[in-house]
C-alpha positions as CSV (number, residue, x, y, z in Angstrom):
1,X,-177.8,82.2,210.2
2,X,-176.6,84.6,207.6
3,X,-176.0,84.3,203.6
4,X,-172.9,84.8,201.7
5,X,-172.4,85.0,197.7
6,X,-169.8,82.4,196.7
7,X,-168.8,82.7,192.7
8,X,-167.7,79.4,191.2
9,X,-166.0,79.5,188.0
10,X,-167.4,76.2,186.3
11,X,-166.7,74.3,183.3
12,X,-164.4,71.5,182.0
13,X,-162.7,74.0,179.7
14,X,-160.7,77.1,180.2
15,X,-162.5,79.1,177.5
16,X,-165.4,78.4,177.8
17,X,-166.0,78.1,181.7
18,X,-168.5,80.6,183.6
19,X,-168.6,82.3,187.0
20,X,-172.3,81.1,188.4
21,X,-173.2,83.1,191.1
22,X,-174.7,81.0,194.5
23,X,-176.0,82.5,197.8
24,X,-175.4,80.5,200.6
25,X,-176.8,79.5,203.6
26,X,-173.8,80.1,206.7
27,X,-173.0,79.7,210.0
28,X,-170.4,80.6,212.4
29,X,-167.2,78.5,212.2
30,X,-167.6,77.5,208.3
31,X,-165.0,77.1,205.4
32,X,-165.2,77.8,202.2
33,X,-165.2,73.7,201.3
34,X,-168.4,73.6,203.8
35,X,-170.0,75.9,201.9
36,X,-169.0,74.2,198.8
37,X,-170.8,70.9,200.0
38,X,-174.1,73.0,201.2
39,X,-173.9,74.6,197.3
40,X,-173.5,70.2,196.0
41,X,-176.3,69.3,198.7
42,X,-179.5,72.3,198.0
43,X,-178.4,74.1,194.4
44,X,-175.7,72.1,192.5
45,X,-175.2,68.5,192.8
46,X,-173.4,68.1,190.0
47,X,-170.4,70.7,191.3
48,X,-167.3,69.2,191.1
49,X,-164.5,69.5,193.9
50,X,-161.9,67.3,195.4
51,X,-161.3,66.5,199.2
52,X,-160.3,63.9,201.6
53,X,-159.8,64.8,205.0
54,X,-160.8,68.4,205.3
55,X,-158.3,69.0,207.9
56,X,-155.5,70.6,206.3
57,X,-153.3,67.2,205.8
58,X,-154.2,65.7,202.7
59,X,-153.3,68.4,200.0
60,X,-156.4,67.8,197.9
61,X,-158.9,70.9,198.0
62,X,-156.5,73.6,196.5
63,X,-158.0,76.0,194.7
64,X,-158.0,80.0,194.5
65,X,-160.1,81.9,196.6
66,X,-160.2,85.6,195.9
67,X,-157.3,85.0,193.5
68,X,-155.0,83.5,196.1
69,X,-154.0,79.5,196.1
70,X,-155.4,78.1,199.0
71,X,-157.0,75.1,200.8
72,X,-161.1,75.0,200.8
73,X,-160.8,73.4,204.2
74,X,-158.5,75.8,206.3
75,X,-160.2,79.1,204.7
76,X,-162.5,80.2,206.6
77,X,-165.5,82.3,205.5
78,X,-164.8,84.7,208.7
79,X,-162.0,85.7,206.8
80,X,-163.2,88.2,204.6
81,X,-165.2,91.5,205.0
82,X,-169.0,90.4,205.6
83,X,-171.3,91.1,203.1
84,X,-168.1,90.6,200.7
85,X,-169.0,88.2,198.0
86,X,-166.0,85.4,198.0
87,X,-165.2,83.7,194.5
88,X,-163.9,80.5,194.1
89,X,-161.7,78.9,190.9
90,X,-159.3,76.0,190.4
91,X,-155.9,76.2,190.3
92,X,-154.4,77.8,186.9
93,X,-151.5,76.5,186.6
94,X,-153.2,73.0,185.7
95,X,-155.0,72.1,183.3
96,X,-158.8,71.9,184.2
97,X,-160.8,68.2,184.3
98,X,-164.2,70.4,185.4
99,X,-165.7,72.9,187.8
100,X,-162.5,72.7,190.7
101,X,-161.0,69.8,190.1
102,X,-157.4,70.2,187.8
103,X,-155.2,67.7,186.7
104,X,-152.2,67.6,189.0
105,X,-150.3,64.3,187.1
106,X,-147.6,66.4,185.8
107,X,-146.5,66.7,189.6
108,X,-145.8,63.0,189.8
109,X,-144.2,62.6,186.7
110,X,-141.3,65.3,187.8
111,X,-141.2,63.6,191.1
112,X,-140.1,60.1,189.4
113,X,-137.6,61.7,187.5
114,X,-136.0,62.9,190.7
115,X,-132.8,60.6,192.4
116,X,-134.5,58.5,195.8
117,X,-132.9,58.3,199.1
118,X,-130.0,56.7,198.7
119,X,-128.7,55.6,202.4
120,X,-125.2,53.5,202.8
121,X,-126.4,49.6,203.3
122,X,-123.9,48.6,206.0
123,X,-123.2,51.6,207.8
124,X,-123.3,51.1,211.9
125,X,-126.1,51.8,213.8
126,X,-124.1,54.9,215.8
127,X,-124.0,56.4,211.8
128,X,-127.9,56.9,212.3
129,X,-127.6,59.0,215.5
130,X,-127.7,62.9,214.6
131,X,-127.7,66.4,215.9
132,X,-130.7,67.6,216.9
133,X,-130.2,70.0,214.5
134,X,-130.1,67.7,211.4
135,X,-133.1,66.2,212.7
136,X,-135.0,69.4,212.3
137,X,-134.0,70.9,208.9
138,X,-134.8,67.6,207.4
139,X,-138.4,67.2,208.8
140,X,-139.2,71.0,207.9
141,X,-139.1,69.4,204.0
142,X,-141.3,66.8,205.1
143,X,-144.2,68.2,206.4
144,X,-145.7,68.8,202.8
145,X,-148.8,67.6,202.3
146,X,-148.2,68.0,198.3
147,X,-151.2,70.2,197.8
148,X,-149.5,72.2,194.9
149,X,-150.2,75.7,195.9
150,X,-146.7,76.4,195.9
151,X,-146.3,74.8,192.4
152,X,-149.5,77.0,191.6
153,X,-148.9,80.4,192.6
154,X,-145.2,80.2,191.0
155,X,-145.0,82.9,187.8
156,X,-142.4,80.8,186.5
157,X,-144.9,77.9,186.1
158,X,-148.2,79.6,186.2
159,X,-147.5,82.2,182.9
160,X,-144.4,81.1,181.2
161,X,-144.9,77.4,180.6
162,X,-141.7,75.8,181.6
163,X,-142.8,72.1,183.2
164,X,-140.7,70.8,180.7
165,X,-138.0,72.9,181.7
166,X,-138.5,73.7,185.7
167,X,-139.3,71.1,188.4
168,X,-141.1,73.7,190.5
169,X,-141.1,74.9,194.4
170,X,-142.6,71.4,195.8
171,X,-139.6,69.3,193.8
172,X,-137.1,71.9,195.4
173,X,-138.4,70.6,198.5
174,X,-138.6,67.2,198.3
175,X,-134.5,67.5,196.6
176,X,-133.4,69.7,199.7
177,X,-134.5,67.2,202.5
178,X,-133.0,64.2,200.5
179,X,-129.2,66.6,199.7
180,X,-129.6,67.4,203.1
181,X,-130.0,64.6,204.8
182,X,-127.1,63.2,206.8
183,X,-127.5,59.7,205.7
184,X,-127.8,60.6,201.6
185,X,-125.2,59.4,199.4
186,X,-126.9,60.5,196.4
187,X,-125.9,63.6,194.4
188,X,-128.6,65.4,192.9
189,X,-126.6,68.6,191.5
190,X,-126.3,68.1,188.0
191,X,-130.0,67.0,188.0
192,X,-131.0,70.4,189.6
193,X,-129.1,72.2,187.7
194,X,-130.8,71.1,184.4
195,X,-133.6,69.2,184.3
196,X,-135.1,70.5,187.1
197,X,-134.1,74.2,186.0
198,X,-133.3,75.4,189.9
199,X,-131.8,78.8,187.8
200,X,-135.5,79.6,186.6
201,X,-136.0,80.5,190.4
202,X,-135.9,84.1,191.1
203,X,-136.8,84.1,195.1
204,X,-139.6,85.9,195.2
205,X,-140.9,83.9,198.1
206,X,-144.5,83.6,196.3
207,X,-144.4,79.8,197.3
208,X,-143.5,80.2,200.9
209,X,-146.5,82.8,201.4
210,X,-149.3,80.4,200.4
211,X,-147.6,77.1,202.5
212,X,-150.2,75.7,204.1
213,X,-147.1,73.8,206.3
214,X,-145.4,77.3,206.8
215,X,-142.2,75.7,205.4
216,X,-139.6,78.2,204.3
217,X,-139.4,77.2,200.6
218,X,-137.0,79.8,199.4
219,X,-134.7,80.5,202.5
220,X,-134.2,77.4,203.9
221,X,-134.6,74.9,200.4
222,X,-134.0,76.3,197.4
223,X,-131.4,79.3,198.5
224,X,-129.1,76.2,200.1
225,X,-129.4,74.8,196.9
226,X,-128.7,77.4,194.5
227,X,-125.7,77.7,196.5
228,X,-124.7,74.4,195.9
229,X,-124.9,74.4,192.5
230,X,-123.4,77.5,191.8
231,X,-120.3,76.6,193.8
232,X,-119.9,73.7,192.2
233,X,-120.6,74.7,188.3
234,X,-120.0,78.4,188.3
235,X,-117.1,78.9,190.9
236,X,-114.6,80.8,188.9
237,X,-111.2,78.9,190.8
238,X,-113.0,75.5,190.1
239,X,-114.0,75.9,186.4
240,X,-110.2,77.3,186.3
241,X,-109.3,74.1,188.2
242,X,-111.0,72.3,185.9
243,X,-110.0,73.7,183.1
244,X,-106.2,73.3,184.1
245,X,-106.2,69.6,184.7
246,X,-108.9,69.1,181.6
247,X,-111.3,68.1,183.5
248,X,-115.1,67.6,182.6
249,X,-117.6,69.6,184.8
250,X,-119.4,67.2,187.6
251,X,-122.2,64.8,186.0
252,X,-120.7,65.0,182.8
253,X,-118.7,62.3,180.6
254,X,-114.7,62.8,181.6
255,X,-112.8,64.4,178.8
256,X,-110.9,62.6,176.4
257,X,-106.9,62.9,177.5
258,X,-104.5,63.6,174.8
């Protein structure tokens, strides 16, 4: 057995919270959530962290190790230079309930302002049958877990406090396999352009380097989308176009006709 130094930022306020220092008890194979729950079971039972499943599917032990959002569960204390003392916060970009557990609610609120699949209800059964190919880029938006860490680690959420301007990387997502799906009828544009503030985005790919799900956030969601948008609300032949037959832009009340 060996020991390693874990230092847990606690507290139920930002201010006033402290780093308590805890030397642990470790053996091969361990995470940093394992030696979380030997630090609740011999020195701190009252250390608050959330979990479920502890195998990388459920989203709910994100935190910041070392600085960097991550899951609890899939880190593992191998990872880092022994004798290296590892610390251990919640996420920033949330506010803090106590010790490692944030308040992640925002998340859901953008999530029911968002459009929801919105299929054809009589099309044939031959309209469900795709390309292999359609298949794929809609189930690489899929396979989040919603653990945040994208929504975390963005700057534009994380130090300029836009949630009521910017719907964040995991939204991005979530719009891209619904706009992208073969069977949507559903037009999410305008929404993205505004409300969810897709032009706060600068693609610095922050969000696809802590995906637990390895989905490429920024090349294969939000990129498409920008793309979308910007060809439909800042093409200069179609604002021209527009212009010309007088012509409100898309999502907008139609202009009066004289």
């Amino acid at each position: 057995m060996a020991e390693t130094i874990l230092w847990v930022l606690r507290g139920s306020e930002r201010e006033s919270a402290r780093w308590i220092e805890y030397r642990v008890t470790t053996e091969e194979g361990m995470v940093v959530l394992d030696a979380l729950h030997w630090i609740q079971a011999y020195l701190a039972p009252d250390l608050a962290v959330r979990w479920n499943c502890k195998a990388a599917k459920c989203g709910s032990c994100s935190a910041e190790v070392n600085g960097r959002p991550r899951l609890l569960c899939k880190t593992r204390l191998s990872d880092f230079p022994e004798g290296e003392a590892i610390s251990v916060e919640p996420m920033r970009a949330f506010p803090l309930i106590r010790d490692l557990v944030t308040d992640v609610s925002w998340n859901y609120r953008v999530n029911a302002r968002m459009a929801p699949f919105d299929p054809p209800k009589d099309a044939p059964e031959e309209a469900w049958r795709w390309q292999q190919e359609d298949i794929e880029r809609v189930q690489e938006f899929r396979r989040c877990i919603e653990c945040f860490l994208c929504q975390d680690v963005c700057h534009v959420l994380r130090n300029h406090e836009t949630e009521n301007e910017f719907a964040g990387p995991r939204y991005l997502v979530r719009a891209a396999g619904l706009e992208m799906h073969p069977m949507d009828q559903g037009d999410r544009l305008s929404y993205l352009r505004s409300d969810a503030g897709i032009g706060y985005c600068n693609i610095t790919k922050c969000c696809t380097e802590v995906c637990p799900e390895h989905i490429k956030i920024t090349d294969n969601a939000i990129i498409p989308l920008k793309e979308r948008v910007a060809d439909r609300y800042y093409d200069p032949i179609r604002i021209a176009w527009r212009k010309l037959r007088g012509e409100s832009e898309p999502g907008e009340p139609s202009a009066p006709q004289t």
